[in-house]
C-alpha positions as CSV (number, residue, x, y, z in Angstrom):
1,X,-13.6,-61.3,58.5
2,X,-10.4,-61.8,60.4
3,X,-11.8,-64.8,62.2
4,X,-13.0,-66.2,59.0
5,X,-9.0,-66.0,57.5
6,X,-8.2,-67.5,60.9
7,X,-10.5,-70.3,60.6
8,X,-9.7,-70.8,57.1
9,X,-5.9,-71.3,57.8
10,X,-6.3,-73.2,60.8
11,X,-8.8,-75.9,59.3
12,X,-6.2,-76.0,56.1
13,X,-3.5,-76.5,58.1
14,X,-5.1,-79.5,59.6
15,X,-6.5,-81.2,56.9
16,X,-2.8,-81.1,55.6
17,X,-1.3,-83.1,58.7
18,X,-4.8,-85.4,58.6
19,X,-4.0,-86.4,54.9
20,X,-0.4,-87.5,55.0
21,X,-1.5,-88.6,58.5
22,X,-4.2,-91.4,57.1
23,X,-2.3,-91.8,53.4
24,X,0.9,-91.2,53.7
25,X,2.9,-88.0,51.9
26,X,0.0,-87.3,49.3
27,X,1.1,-85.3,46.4
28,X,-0.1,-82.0,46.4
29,X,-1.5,-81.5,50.0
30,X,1.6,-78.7,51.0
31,X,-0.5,-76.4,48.9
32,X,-3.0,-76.9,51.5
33,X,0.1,-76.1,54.5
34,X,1.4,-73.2,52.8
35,X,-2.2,-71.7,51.9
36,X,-3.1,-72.2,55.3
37,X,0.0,-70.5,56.7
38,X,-1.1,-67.5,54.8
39,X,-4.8,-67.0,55.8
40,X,-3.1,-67.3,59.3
41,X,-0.8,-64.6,58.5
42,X,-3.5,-62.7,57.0
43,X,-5.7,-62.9,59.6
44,X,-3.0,-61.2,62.2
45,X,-2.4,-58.7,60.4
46,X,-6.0,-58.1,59.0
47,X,-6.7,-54.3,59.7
48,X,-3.0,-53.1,58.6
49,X,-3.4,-55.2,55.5
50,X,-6.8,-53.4,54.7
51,X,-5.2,-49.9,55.9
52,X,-2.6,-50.2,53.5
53,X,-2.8,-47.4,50.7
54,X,-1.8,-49.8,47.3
55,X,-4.8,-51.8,48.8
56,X,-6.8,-49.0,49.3
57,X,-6.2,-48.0,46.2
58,X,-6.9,-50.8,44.0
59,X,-10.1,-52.5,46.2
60,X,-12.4,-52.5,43.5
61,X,-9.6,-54.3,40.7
62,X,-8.3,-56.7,43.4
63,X,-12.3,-57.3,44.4
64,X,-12.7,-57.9,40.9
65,X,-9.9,-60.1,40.1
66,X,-10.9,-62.6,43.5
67,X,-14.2,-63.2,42.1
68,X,-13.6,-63.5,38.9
69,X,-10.8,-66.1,40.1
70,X,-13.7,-67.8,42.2
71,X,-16.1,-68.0,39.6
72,X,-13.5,-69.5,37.3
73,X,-12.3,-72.0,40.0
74,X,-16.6,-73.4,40.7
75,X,-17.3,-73.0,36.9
76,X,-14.2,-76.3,36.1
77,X,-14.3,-78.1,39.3
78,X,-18.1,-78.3,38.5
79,X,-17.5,-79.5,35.3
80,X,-15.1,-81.7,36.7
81,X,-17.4,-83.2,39.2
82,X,-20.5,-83.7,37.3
83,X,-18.4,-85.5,34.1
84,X,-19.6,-88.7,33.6
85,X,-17.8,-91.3,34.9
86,X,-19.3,-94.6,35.0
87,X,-19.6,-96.1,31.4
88,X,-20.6,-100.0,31.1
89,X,-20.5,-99.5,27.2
90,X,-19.1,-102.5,25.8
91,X,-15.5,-101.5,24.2
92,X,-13.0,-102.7,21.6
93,X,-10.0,-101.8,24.0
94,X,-9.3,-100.7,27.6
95,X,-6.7,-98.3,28.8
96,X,-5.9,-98.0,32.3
97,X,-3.8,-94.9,32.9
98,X,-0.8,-95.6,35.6
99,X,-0.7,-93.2,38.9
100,X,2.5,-94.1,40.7
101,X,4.2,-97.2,42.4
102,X,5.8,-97.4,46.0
103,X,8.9,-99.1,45.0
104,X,7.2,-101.7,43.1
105,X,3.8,-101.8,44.9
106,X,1.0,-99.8,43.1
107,X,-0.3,-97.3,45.0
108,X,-4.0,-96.8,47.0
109,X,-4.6,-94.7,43.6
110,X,-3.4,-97.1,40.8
111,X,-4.5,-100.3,42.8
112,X,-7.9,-98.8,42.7
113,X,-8.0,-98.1,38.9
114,X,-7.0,-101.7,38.4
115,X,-9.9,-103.2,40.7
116,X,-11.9,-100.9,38.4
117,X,-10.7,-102.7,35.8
118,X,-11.1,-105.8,36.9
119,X,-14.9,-104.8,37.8
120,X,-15.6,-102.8,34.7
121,X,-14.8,-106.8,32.8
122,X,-16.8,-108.4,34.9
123,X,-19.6,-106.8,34.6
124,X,-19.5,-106.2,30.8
125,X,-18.2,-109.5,30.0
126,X,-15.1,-108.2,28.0
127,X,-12.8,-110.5,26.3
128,X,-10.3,-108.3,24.9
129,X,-7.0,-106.7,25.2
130,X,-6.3,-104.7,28.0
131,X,-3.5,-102.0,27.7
132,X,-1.8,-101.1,30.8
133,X,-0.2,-98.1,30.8
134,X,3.1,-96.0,32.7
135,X,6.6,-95.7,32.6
136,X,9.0,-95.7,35.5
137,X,9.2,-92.3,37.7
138,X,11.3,-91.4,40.5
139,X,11.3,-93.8,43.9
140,X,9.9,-96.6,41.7
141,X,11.6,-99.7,41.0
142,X,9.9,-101.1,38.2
143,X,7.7,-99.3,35.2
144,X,3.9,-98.8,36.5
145,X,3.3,-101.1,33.3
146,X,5.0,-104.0,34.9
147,X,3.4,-103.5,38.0
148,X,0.0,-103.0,36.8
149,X,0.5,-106.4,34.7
150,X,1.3,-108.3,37.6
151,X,-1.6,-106.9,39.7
152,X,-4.0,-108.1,37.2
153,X,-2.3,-111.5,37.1
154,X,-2.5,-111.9,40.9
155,X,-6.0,-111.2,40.7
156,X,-7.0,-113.8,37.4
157,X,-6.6,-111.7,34.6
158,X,-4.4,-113.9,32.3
159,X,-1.3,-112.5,31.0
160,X,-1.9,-112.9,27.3
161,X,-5.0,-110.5,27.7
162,X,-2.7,-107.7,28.9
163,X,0.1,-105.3,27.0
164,X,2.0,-103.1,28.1
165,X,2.7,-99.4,27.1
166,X,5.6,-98.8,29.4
167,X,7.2,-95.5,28.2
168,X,5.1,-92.7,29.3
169,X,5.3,-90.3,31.9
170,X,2.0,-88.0,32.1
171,X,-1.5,-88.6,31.0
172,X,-1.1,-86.5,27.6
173,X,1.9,-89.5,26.7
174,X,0.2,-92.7,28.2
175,X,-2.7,-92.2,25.4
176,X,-0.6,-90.8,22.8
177,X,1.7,-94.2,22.9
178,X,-1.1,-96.5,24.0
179,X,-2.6,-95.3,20.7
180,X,0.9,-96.8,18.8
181,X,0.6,-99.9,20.7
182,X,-3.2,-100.6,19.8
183,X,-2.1,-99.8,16.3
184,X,1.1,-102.2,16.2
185,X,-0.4,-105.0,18.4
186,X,-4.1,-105.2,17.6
187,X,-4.2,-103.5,14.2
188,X,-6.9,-101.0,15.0
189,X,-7.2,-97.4,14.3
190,X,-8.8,-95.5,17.4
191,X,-10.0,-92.9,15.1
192,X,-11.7,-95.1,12.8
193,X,-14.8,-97.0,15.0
194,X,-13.1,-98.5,17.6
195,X,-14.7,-97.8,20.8
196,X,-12.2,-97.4,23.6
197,X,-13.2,-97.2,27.3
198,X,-10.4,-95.1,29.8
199,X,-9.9,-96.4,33.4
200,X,-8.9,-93.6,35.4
201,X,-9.7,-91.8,38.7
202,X,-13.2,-90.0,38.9
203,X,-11.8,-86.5,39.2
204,X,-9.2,-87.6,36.3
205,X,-12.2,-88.1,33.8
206,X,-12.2,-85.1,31.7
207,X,-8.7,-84.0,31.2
208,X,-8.4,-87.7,30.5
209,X,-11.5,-87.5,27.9
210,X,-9.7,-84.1,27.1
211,X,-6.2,-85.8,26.3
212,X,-7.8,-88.5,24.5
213,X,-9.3,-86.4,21.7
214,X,-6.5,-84.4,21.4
215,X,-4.6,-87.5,20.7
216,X,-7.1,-88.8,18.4
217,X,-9.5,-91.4,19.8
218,X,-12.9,-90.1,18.2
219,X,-15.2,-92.7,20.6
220,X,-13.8,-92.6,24.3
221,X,-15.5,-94.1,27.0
222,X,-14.8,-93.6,31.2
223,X,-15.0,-96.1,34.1
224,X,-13.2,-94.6,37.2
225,X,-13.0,-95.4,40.7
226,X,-14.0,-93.4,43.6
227,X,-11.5,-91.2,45.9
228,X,-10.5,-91.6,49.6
229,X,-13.5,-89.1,51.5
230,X,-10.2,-87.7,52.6
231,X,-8.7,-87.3,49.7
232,X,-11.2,-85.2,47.6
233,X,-10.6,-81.7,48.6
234,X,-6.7,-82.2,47.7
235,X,-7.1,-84.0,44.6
236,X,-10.3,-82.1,43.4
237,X,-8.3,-79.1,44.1
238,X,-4.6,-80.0,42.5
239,X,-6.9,-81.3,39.0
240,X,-8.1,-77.7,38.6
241,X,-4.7,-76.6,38.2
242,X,-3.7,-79.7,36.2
243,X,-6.5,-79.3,33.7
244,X,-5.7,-75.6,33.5
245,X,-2.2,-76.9,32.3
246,X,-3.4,-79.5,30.0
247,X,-6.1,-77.2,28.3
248,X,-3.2,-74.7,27.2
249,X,-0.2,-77.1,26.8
250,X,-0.6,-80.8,26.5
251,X,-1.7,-82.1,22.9
């Protein structure tokens, strides 16, 4: 068992360095450092941590609890996986949820949810309004909005198609004031048969779906874009956590 904590740490540890490696500093992946410093730790000092009497002591509960933390973990990243993601119903509105600029470039993430977009109205044909969605975070020079606006221009999407929402700063706020700008600029009430489809990441479908409900848009649709291969394990793994924390506080 000592070899498997070794492995463990040693393989996390890498995939950490091969991450920010290939995509630069990715969000999230020192979870993967620091987790893998510990199974290292743990495997060294295997048998004195077994030998130890509070551990002794309490096998059975601390059994418990690590299974019962497993099973909850595979129950929601299964949910997560399988939730559909690929919607080509035809919509009244599209969202596209902002994920961060370099400076003023979008990055790998956003610039994907915006080809999305651009593919999702191609091959549906939609004429509408498209709502493009984010604020301005730290080491960005410009709101995501902005940004995302000008991508779309760059690639033939003319500017009177898009609005911008350009004040939020999570998921949970890019709906909740994409919902007032749909409202004030298009006169349509989400919760009243309005069809609105969400363009997001794949692993960002159901908190997004989630959020979306919450905030009161009673017929939501998702078209997401794929994940870096390399990027799955960290970003499967941080949108446990981030679901967890949207299913008990965002509304």
């Amino acid at each position: 068992m000592r070899y498997l904590w070794s492995c463990i740490g040693v393989l996390a540890v890498i995939y950490f360095i091969v991450i920010n490696i290939l995509g630069g500093r990715i969000y999230f992946s020192e979870v993967f450092l620091i987790l893998g410093l510990i199974a290292i730790v743990i495997s060294v000092f295997y048998n004195k941590i077994l030998n130890a009497d509070f551990i002794k002591k309490h096998i059975k509960f601390i059994r418990g609890l690590i299974v019962a933390c497993i099973s909850i973990f595979v129950i929601f990243e299964t949910m997560i996986i399988m939730y559909p993601k690929k919607s080509l119903e035809k919509s009244n509105v599209i969202i596209v949820l902002g994920a961060g600029l370099r400076g003023s470039i979008p990055s790998l993430t956003l610039r994907y949810r915006l080809d999305s977009t651009i593919e999702y109205v191609n091959k549906t044909d939609y004429n509408g309004k498209i709502i493009v969605s984010g604020g301005q975070g730290p080491g960005e020079d410009i709101t995501e909005a902005e940004a995302m606006k000008n991508y779309l221009i760059d690639k033939g999407i003319s500017s009177d198609r898009i609005i911008k929402e350009d004040k939020s700063t999570s998921t949970s706020e890019n709906l909740r004031f994409s919902k007032e700008v749909i409202k004030n600029n298009l006169n349509y009430d989400v919760g009243k048969n309005i069809k609105t489809t969400i363009i997001t990441t794949d692993f960002h479908a159901m908190r997004s779906n989630m959020l979306a409900k919450r905030n009161g848009y009673e017929n939501v649709e998702l078209y997401t874009t794929s994940t870096e291969w390399y990027l799955i394990p960290n970003m499967y793994f941080r949108e446990f956590f981030a679901f967890i924390k949207s299913l008990i506080l965002d509304r």
